[in-house]
N, C-alpha and C positions, 0 to 999 in steps of 0.2 A: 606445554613444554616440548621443546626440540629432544629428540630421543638420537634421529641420526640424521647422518648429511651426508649425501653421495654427489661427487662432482665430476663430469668427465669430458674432457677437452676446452675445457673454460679457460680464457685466457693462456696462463706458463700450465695451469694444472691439465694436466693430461687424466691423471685417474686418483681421485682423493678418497678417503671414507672416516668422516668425524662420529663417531658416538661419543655425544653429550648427556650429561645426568642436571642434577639438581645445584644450587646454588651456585658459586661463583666458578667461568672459568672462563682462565687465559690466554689469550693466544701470544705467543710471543718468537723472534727469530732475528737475526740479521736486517737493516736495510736493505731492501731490496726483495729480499726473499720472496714475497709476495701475500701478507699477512692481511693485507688489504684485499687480494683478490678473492678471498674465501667470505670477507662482508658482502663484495660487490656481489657473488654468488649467490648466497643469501639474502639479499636486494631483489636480482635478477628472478631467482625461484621464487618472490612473493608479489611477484607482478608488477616490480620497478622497470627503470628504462633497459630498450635492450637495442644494439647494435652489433654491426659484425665484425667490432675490435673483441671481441670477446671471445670470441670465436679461434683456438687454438690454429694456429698456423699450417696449414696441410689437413685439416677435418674435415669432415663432411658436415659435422653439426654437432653442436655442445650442449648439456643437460645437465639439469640441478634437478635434484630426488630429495625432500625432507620428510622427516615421517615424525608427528606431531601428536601427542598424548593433550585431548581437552576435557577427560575426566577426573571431575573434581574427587576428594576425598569422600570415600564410600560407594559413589559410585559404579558402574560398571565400565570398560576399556571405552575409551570414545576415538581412536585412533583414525587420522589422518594421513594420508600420501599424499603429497602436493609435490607435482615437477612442471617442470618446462624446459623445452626446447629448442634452440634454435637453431639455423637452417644456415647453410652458406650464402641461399640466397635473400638472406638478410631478416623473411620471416619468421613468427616465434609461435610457437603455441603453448598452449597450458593445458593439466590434469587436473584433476582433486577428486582423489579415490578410485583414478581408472575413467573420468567422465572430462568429455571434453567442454573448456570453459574459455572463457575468454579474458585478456589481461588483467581488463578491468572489474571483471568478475573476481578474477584470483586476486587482487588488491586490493578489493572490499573484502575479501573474506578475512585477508590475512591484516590488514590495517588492525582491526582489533588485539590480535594476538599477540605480533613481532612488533619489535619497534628497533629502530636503527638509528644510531644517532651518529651522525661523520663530519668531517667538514659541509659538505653539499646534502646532508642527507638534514631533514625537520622530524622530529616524529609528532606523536598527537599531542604531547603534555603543551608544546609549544603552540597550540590552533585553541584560536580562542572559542572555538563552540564547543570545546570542554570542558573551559575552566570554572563555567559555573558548577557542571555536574561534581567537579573536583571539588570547588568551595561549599558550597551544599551536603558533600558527603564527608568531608572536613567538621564542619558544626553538627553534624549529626540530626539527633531527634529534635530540636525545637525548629529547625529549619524545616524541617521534610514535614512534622505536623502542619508549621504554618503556611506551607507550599499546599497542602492537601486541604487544608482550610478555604485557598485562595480559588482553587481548583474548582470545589462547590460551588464556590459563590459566582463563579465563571460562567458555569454550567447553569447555575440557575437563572441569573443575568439573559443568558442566551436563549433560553426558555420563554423568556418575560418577552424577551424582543422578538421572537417568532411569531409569540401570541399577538404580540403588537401587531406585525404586520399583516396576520392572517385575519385583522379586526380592523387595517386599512386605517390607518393616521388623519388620512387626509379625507376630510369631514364629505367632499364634493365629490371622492370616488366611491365612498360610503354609501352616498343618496343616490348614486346613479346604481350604483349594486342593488341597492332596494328594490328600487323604479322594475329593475330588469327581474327579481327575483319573484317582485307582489304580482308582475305580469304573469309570468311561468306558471305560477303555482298557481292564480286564479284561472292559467287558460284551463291546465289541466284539470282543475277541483272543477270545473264547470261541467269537462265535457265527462269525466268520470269514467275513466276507460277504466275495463273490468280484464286482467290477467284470463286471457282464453278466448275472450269476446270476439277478437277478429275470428277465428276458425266457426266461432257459430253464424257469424254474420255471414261468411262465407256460403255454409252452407244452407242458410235461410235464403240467401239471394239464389242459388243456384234453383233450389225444390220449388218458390216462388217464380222464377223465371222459366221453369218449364213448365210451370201449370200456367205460363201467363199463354207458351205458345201452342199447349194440348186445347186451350180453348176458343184461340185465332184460326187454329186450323178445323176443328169441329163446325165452329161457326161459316166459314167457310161453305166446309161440306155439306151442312145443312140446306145453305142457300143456295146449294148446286141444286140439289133435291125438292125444295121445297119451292122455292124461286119467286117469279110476283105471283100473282093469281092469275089463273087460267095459262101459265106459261110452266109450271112445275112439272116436274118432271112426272107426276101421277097424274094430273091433267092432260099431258100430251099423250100418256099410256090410258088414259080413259078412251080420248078420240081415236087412238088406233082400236081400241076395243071394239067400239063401236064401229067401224068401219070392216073391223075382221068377223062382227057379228052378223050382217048383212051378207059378207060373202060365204060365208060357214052355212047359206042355203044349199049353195054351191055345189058343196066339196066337203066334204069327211072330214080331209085332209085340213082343209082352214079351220073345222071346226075345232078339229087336236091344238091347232095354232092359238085361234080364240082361245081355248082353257088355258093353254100354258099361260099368255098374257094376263089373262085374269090372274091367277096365280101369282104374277109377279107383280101384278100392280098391289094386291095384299101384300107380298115380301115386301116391297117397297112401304109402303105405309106405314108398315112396323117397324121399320129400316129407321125412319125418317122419324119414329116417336119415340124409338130407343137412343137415338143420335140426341133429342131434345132432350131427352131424362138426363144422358151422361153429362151433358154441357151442363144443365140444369145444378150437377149436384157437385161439378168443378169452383174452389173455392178461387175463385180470377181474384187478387189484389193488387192489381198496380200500385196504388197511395201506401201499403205495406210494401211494395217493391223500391218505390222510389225512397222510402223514408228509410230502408235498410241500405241502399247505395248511398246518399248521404251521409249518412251514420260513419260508415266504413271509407269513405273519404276525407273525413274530418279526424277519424282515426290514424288515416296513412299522413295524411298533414301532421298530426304530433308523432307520429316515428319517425317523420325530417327531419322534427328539431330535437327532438330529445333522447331516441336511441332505435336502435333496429327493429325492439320487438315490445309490445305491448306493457311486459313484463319491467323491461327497462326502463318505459316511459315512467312506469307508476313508481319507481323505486327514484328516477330523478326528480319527479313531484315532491315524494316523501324528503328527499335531501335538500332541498332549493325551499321546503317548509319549512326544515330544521336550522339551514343557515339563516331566513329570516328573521325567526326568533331570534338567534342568536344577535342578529344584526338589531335588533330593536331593543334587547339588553345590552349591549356594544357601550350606550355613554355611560353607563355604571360603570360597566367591567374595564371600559379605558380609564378613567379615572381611578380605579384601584387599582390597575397595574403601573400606570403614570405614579402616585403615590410611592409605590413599590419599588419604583425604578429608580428613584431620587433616591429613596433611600437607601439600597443594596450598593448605590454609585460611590454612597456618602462611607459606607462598611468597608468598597474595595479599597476605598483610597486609603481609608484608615491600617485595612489589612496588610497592602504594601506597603507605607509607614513603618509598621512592626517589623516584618520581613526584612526590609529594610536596616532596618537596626540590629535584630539579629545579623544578619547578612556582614550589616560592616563591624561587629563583633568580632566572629569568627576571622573576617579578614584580615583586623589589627592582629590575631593572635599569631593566622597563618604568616603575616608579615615578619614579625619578629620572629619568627621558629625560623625562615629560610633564611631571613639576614642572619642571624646567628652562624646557620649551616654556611652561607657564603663567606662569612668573616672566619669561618675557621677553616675554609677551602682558598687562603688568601685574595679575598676576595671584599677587606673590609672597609672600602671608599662606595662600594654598586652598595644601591637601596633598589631592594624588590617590594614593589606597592600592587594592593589589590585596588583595583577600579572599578566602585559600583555605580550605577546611573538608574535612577528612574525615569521609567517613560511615562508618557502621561496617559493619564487613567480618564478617556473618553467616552461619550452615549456612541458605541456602533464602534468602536475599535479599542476591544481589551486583547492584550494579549496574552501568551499561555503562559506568560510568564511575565510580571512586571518589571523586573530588571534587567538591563546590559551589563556583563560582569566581563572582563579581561583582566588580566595580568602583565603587568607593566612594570619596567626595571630602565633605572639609571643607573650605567656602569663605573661612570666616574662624580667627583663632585662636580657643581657647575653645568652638568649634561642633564637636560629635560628627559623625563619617564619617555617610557617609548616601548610599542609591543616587545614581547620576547622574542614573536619571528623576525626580528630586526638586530640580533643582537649579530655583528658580523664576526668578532673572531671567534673561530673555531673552540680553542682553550675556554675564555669565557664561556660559551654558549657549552660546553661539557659539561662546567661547574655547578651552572645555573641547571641545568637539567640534572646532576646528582644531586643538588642542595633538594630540588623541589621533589625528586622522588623518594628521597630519606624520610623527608615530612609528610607525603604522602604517600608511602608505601604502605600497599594493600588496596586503596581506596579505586585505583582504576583497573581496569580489567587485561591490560596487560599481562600478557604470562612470560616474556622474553623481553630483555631486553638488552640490546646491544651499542657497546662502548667502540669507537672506532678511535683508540690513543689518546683518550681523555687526561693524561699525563704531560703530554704537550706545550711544554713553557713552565711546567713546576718544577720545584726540587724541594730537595729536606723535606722538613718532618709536617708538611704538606699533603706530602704524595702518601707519608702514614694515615694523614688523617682520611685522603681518600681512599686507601685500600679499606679503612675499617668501615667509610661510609658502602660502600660496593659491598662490603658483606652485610652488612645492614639491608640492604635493598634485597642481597639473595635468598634475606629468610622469608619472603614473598614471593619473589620472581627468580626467573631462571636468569642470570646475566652472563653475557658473552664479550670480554672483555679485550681489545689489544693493546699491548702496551709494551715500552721499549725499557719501565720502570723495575728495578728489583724487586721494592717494597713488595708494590700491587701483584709482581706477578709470583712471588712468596705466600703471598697471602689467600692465594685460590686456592679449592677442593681439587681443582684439572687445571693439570697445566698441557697443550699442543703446541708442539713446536713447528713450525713451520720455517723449512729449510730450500736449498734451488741446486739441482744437478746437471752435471752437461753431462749427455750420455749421447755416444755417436753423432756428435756433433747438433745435438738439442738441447735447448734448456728448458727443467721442469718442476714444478713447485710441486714439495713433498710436506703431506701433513702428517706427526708423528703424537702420539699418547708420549708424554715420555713421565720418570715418576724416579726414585732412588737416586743414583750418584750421576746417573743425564738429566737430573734437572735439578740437583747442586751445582754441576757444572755448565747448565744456562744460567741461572740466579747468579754464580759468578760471572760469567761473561756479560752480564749483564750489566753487575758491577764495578769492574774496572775491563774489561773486553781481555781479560787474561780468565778464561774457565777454568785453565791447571794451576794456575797461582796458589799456593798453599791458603795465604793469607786471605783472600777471593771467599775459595772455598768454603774458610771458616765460617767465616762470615755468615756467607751465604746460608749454608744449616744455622748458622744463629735464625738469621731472617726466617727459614722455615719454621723453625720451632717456634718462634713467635708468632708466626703468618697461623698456626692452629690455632692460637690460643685468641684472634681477635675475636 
């Protein structure tokens, strides 16, 4: 609900401040005055069009401030600020709650809330992706069950059909999955790679590899030392022996030489048969070397194809085994969800049937309730018709809901049904939107709703029946009413006058509370356009006293 309305430099209004309460109120004033510019306001602040005729004459920039109650009964405050601004040079901006938003943000917000209804203005009742949720909550419980009924079987439907596809229809993409699955799983189940395997391969190949070249190199050294015969290296220190034994007659000194030689040709010896023991007790396995590279080759070939690490290979083995299975119970399991599917197809169509019939239930009734409301808003040649359609109920295209529903009115006799958003005069299109929220007040979520001179072309005891329907509507919603009518504007809980001053050579629209003998004397001006009239007057407090009692 609209709690207050601050306007300043909008249009004539220079500085306005409406506080608004609960059910019906009026705005009423002179032609001209500008009764209209505090909707347009109200438009403007909820994220309708904006230009810079609106824009008071000599401003710098004009703004609308609403401050809006969305907590329901028991709840705790849910308070709203919503403004916007515009700019001389032509831009606009929007708030809600101090946060900057964008137009079209603030007109989704506020679409739900406000509704405006003008010559040029549509609100929601009139958009046909409404009208189902209106017809729907119109017939109540047997519709919403069968709507929830339909839902499951939607849901389950869809289930069936995922299963389907994830089990492949088509018999030759089936066999070729096979083909590719019986390979995978027997490359792997073959070569049997063990989670860990590659790091021990690793390090088998390495301790192997170096014992392959501790014993290339020994052997080597061996042959340095040992060499062919009569060329070794003890052989060649034997002949100098003996050569330094001859001259060790000599010489002392050779003979110190001789010993040492001898000496080392024994070091040597031992050299040369502890070098044979070590090679001797080196466990050399090339054919264990080559058959662990191998090994680990044919390992890194399945992490190409199947994942980074050992680990993953054997986990996509384990899944490419379990889709097989699956794949080889596949023509059972298709054939009982094929079974399945006919028949849940055979359920939905039967469910929408139902739905169906409740649906156009409900509509005859809703029809006759609004033709009624229209025939006593003189209005009794227009027939308002609900329009149901079924769609058709297909393998691979349900949808979330099996009906098209709109709301369709012929105004006159002779004239073919036609949406509501088509309805072009003004007058009509008011009546029709009071007829239909009489009957459906409560059911949408509207909290506001606003009348822009819905009096328009009536007279007599018309315009009573529509002040009583207007209060009718305000024991649900907030309505915001203009009108040039005494009736209606008797009949309000608030009446705001709206009047236009020239002050130093400006003109500027003033919004006033007015309430005791200033708003007997609008109700009479309203009347016969004499407010002091005695007889005006009277009247006029008749009309109030009765305006309580609708």
């Amino acid at each position: 609900m609209i709690h207050r309305v601050e306007i300043d430099n909008f249009a004539l209004v220079e500085h306005a401040e409406l506080d608004l309460g609960p059910g019906l109120t009026v705005l009423s004033g002179e032609t001209g005055a500008g009764k209209s510019i505090v909707i347009d306001a109200l438009d403007f602040a909820s994220g309708g069009r904006s230009d810079r005729t609106m824009l008071r004459t000599g401003a710098g920039e004009a703004s609308v401030t609403i401050l809006l109650d969305q907590s329901n009964e028991g709840e705790a405050d849910k308070e709203w600020v919503v403004g916007r601004t515009l700019r001389d040079s032509g831009r606009s901006y929007a708030k809600i709650n101090g946060q900057l938003v964008t137009a079209g943000d603030l007109r989704e917000q506020m679409e739900p809330l406000l509704a405006i209804h003008s010559q040029n203005d549509q609100q929601t009742i009139f958009r046909e992706s409404v009208h189902k949720t209106l017809l729907d909550a119109y017939a109540g419980d047997p519709v919403a069950l069968s709507l929830e009924f339909w839902s499951s079987m939607r849901q389950e439907m869809m289930a069936i059909e995922r299963r389907l596809g994830e089990l492949f229809l088509d018999p030759e993409t089936r066999a070729r999955r096979r083909d590719i699955l019986s390979f995978q799983t027997e490359e792997i189940q073959k070569t049997g790679p063990v989670a860990g395997e590659e790091e021990e391969l690793l390090k088998k190949i390495k301790t192997l590899s170096a014992v392959r070249e501790i014993a290339q190199l020994l052997g080597r050294a061996i042959t340095e030392i040992t060499g062919a015969e009569g060329e070794s290296a003890a052989d060649r220190l034997g002949r100098a022996i003996t050569d330094l034994n001859a001259a060790s007659r000599y010489s002392t000194r050779v003979q110190e030489l001789r010993d040492r030689a001898v000496e080392l040709k024994t070091e040597l010896t031992e050299l040369s048969y502890d070098l044979d023991r070590t090679a001797g007790r080196l466990e050399d396995n090339p054919e264990e070397l080559d058959k662990a590279n191998s090994r680990l080759q044919v390992l890194r070939r399945l992490q190409e194809k199947y994942g980074a690490t050992l680990e993953e290979v054997v986990a996509y083995g384990k899944k490419a085994a379990l889709e097989l299975e699956r794949l080889d119970a596949t023509e059972e399991e298709l054939a009982g969800l094929s079974t399945d599917k006919e028949q849940l197809l055979g359920q939905m169509r039967s469910q929408s049937s139902a739905l169906f019939e409740l649906r156009q239930e409900a509509g005859s009734r809703l029809e006759k309730e609004i033709n009624r409301e229209l025939a006593d808003l003189d209005m009794k040649n227009a027939r308002f018709a609900v329009e149901i359609e079924e769609k058709p109920i297909e393998q691979g295209d349900l949808p979330a809901d099996p009906h098209h529903i709109r709301f369709t009115i012929a105004p006159n006799p002779g004239e073919p049904s036609m949406p509501l958003v088509s309805i072009v005069s003004g007058g009509e299109a008011s009546r029709v939107l009071l007829a239909v929220k009489v009957v459906l007040a409560g059911l949408d979520d509207i909290a506001t709703i606003i009348f822009d001179e819905i009096d328009t072309g009536i007279s007599g005891s018309t315009t009573t029946r529509i002040a009583g329907k207007l209060k009718s509507i305000a024991r649900t919603a907030q309505v915001i009413c203009v009108t040039h009518n005494a009736q209606i504007a008797a009949s309000a809980d608030c009446q705001l006058l709206i009047g236009k001053k020239v002050e130093s050579g400006r003109t500027r629209t003033t919004v006033r509370h007015i309430e005791g003998p200033e708003r007997v004397s609008e109700i009479a001006r309203l009347l016969s356009g004499r407010p002091d009239d005695a007889k005006s007057r009277s009247l006029a407090q008749d009309l109030l006293d009765r305006g309580t009692q609708i």
